[in-house]
C-alpha positions in Angstrom: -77.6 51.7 132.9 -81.1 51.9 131.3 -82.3 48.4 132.9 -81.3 49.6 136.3 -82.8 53.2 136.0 -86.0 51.8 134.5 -86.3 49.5 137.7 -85.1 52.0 139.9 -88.3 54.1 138.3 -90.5 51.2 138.8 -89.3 51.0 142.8 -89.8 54.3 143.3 -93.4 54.4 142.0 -94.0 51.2 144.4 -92.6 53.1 147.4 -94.4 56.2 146.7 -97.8 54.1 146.5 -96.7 52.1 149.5 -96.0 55.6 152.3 -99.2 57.7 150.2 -101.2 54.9 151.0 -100.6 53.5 154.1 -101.8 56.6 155.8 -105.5 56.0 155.4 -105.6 53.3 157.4 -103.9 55.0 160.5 -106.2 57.8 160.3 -108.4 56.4 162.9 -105.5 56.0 165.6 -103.9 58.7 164.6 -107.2 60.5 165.4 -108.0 58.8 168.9 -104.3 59.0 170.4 -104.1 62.9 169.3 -107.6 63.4 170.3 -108.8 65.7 167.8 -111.5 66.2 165.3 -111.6 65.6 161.4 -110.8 69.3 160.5 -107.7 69.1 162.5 -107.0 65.9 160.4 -107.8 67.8 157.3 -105.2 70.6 158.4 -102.6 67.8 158.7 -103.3 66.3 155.2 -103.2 69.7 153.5 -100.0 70.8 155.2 -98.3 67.8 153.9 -99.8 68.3 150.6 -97.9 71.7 150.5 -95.0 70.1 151.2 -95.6 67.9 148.0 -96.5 70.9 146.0 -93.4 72.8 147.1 -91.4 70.2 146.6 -92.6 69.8 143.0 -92.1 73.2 141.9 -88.7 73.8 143.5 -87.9 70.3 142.5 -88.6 71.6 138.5 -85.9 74.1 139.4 -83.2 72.0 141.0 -83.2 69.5 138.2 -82.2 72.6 136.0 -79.0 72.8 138.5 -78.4 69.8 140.1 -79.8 67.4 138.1 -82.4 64.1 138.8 -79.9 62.4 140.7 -79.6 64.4 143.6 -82.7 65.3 143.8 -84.1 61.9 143.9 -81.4 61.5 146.8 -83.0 64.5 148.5 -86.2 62.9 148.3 -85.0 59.6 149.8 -83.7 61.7 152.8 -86.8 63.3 153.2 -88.9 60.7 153.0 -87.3 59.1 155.6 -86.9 61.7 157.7 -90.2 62.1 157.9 -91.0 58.8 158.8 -88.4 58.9 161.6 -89.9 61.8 162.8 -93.9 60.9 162.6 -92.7 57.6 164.9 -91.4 59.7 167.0 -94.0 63.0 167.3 -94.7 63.9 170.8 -97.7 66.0 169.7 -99.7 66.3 167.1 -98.0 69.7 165.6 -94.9 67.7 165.3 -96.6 65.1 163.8 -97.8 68.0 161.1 -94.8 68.9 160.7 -93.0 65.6 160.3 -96.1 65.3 157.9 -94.7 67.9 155.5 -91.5 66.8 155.6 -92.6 63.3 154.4 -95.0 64.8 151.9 -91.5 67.1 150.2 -90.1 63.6 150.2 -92.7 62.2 148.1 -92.6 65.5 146.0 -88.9 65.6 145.5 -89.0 61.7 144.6 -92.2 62.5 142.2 -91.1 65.4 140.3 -86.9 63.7 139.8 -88.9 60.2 138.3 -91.5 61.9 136.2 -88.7 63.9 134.2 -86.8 60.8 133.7 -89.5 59.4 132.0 -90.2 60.6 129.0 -86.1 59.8 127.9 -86.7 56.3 129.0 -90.4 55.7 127.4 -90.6 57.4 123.7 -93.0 54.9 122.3 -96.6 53.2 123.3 -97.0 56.5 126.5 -100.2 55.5 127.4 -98.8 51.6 127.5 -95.6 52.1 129.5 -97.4 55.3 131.5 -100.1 53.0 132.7 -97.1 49.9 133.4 -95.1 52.7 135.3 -98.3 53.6 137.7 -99.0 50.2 138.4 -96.5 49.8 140.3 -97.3 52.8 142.4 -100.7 50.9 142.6 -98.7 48.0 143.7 -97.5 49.9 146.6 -100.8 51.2 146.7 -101.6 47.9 147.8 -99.4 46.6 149.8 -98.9 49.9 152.0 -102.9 49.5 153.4 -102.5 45.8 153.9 -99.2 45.9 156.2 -100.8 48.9 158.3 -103.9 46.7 158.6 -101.5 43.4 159.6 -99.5 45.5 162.0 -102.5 47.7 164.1 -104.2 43.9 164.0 -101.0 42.8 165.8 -101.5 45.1 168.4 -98.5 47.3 166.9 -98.3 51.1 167.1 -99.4 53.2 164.2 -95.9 55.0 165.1 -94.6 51.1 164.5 -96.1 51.0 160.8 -93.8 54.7 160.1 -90.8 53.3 162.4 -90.7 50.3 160.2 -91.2 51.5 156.7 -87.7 53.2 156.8 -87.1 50.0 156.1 -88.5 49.8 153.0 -87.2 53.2 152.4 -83.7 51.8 153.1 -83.4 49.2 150.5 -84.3 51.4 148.2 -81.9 53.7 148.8 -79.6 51.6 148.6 -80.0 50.1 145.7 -80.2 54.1 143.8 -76.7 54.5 145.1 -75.8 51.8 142.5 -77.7 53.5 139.6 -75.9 56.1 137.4 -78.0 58.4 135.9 -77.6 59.7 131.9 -76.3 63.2 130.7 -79.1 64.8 128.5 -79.0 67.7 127.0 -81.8 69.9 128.7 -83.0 71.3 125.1 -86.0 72.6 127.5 -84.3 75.6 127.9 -84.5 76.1 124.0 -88.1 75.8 124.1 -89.3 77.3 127.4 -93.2 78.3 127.5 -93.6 81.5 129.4 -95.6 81.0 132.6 -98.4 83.8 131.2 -98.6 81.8 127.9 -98.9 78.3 129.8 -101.6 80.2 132.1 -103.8 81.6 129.8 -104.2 78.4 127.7 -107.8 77.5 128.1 -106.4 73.4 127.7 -103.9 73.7 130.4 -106.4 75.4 132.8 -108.4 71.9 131.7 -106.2 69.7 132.1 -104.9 70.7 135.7 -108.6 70.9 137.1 -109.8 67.3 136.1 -106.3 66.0 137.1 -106.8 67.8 140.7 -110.2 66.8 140.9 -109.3 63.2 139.8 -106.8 63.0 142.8 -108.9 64.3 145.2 -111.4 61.3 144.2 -108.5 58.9 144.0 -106.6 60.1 147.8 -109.8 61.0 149.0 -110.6 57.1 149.2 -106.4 56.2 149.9 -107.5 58.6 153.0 -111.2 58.2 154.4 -112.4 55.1 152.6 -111.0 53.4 155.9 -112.6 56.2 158.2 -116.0 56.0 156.5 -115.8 51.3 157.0 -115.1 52.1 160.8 -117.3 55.3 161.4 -120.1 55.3 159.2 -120.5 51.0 158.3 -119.3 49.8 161.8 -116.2 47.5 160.0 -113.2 46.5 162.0 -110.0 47.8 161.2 -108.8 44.8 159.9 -112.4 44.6 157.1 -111.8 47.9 156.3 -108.0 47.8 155.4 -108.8 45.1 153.6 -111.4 46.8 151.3 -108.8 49.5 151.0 -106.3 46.9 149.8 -108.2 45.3 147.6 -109.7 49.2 146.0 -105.8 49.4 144.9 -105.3 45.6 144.1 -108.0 46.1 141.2 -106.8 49.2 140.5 -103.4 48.1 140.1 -104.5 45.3 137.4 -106.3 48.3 135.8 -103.1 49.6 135.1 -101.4 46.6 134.1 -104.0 46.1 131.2 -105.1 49.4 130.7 -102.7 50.9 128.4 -103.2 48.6 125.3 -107.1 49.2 126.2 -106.5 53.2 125.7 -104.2 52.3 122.9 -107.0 50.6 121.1 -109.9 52.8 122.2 -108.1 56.3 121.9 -106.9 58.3 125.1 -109.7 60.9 125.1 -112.7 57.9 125.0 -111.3 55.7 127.3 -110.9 58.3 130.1 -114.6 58.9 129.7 -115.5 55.7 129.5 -113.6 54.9 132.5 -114.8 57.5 134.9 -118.6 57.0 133.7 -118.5 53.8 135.1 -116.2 55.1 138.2 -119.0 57.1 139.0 -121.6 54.1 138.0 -119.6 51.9 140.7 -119.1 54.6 143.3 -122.6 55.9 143.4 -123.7 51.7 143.8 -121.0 51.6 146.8 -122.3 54.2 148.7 -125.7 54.4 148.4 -126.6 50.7 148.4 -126.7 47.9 151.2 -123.6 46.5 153.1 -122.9 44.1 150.4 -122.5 46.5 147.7 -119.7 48.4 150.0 -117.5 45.7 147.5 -118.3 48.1 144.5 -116.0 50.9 145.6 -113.6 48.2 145.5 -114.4 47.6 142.4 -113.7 50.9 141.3 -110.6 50.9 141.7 -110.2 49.2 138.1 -111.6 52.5 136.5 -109.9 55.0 138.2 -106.8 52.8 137.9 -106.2 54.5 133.9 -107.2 57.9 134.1 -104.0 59.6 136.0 -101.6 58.1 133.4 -103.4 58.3 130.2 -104.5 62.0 131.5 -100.6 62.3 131.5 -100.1 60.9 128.2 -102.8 62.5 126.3 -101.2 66.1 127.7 -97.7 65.0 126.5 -99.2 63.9 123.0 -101.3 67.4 122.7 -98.1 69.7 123.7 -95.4 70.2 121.3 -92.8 72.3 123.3 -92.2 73.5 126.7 -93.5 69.7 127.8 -91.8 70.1 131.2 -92.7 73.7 132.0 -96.3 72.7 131.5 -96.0 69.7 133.2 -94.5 71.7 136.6 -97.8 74.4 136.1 -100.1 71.4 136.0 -98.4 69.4 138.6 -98.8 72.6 140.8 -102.0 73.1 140.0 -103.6 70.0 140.4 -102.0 69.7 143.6 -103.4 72.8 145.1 -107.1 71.1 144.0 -106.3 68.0 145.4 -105.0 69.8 148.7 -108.4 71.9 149.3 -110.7 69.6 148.2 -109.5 66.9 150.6 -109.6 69.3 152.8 -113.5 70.2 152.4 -113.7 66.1 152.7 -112.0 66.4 156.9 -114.5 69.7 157.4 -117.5 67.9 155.9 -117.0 65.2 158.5 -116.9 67.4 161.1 -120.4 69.3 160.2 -122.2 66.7 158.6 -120.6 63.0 159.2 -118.1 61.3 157.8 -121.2 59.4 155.3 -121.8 62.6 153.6 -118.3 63.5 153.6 -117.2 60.6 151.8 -119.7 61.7 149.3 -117.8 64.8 148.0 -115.7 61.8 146.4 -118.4 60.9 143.9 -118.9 64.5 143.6 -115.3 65.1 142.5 -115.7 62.3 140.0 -118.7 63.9 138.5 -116.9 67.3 138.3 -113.5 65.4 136.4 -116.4 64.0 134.1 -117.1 67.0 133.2 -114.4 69.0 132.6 -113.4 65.8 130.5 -116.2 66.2 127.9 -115.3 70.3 128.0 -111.5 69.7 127.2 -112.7 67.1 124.3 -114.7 69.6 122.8 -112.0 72.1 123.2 -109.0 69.6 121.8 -111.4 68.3 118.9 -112.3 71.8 118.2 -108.7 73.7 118.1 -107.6 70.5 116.1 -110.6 71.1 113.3 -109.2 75.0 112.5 -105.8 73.8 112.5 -106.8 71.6 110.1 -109.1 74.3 108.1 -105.9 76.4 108.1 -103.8 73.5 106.7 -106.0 73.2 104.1 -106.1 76.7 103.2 -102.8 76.9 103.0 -102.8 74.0 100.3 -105.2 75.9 98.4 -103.0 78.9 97.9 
């Protein structure tokens, strides 16, 4: 049962990679059949990001009733539902809405794997963390690459949705032969009031650099293709491949990444790893055409930070893990949501060059907040440690 729920797990990390990314490259078609502008786009992108978020948080609750199972199942339905539908949207307000259907999907899918997790992976987190999101890099990188074969084929962008039910399909299939274990929810023993979660200076932390470290992260899944074909005059084909190989590097980075935070620490090797995110962003898009291959190249840095970002907040909370994982998951989302937002509007007023910018912003703003929440971890760890000793003494 294990072996078949860990793959399962694995699968549906690929598949999540493989519909979130995807998407980026039909931005451009999407954009020219609909004819409409990059705020609208922005709308559509946001909208489906509520869905996620929604789908998150109610997802938390579900799994308190229903369990992973069926909620997992829910998210297989919706995720292909949606895809049905955005084949099949006759405007662009049902293409929103199938939009928000898909992104619930993903939610629902998201929020069943990630509390399955932590009873499959006790040991090595940062390790098996960083081997569980590579393979939602490895969907990451396929998902870009067969849009990019199929518009190059003269196919639809409704044909690279229509088809991935596919994909979807198989998958489902093979959950229906998974059984799923009975585990005592001992979470309701240790529930974390949603006040006391809020008012925790290291949550508030943690769920700003991880929503600013998405937006960075789907920011490029979503207009690194846009900003090839607009702003560098690439053909669609070029461009999806840059996005391709962005999330084939980044997909190594995961591969190899854990033992490096293992070795380093999970606190220095985040920093480490968005300095030089930054460094290679900043050469990307401010240097000549053959630098373009840098942002690429990013992709190996931002390829740790999510999952050891996860691990580091499992290792620093004692109780109430999953309570604080919903509020951050939440949280972050609603970031992620508005700041890729302020990426379509940017576009609009300025041009999708200095919109793509706000992605090196983001990454500055997650470098930051990581050197705050250091300070604050290595600081509430010191007095816990004077108190400790204290005690001793008496």
């Amino acid at each position: 049962m294990g072996n078949m729920l860990i793959i399962l797990i694995f699968g549906l990390m690929l598949l999540q990679g493989f519909m979130d990314n995807m998407r980026g490259v039909l931005i451009p078609s999407i954009r020219e059949f609909f004819q409409i502008d990059y705020t609208s786009l922005a709308w559509m992108m946001l909208i489906s990001t509520l869905g996620y978020i929604g789908a998150t948080f109610s997802g938390g609750l579900l799994i308190e009733h229903i369990g992973q199972q069926k909620v997992i199942f829910i998210g297989l339905t919706g995720l292909a539902a949606g895809a049905f539908g955005i084949s099949s949207a006759w405007n662009f307000f049902a293409l929103i809405f199938f939009m928000f259907i898909l992104g619930s999907g993903i939610g629902f899918i998201n929020i069943g794997a990630s509390t399955i997790t932590p009873i499959l992976f006790v040991k090595n987190q940062a390790i098996m963390m960083n081997l569980l999101h590579f393979f939602y890099g490895f969907g990451a990188t396929l998902g870009p690459r067969y849009a990019g074969i199929l518009l190059a084929s003269n196919y639809l962008w409704r044909d690279v949705y229509r088809y991935s039910i596919l994909v979807i399909g198989v998958l489902g299939v093979y959950f229906l032969t998974c059984s799923f274990p009975k585990v005592e929810r001992s979470e309701k023993k240790q529930k974390v009031a949603i006040q006391q979660i809020a008012s925790d200076k290291r949550i508030i932390l943690f769920s700003m650099l991880l929503g600013f470290y998405v937006a960075g992260e789907i920011g490029i899944a979503n207009w690194f293709v846009n900003y090839l074909q607009q702003g560098r005059d690439m053909t669609p084909l070029q461009s999806a491949s840059y996005l391709s190989l962005f999330f084939m590097i980044f997909t190594f980075g995961r591969l190899v990444g854990g033992f490096i935070a293992e070795k380093l620490g999970y606190m220095r090797s985040i920093i480490l790893y968005v300095a030089m995110a930054i460094f290679c962003l900043g050469i990307g898009i401010f240097g000549s055409k053959p630098f373009i291959i840098m942002i690429s190249v990013s992709g190996f840095f931002f390829s740790i930070v999510y999952p050891t970002v996860m691990a580091l907040l499992i290792k620093t909370f004692d109780s109430g893990i999953n309570s604080i994982l919903g509020f951050v998951m939440a949280f972050s989302s609603m970031i992620n949501m508005l700041a890729n937002w302020m990426v379509g509007k940017t576009n609009d007023l300025f041009g999708v060059a200095i919109g793509f910018y706000l992605v090196l912003f983001y990454m500055s703003i997650v470098l930051l907040l990581l050197l705050l929440l250091s300070r604050n971890i290595k600081s509430l760890s010191d007095n816990n440690k004077n108190m400790l000793s204290n005690d001793e003494t008496l």
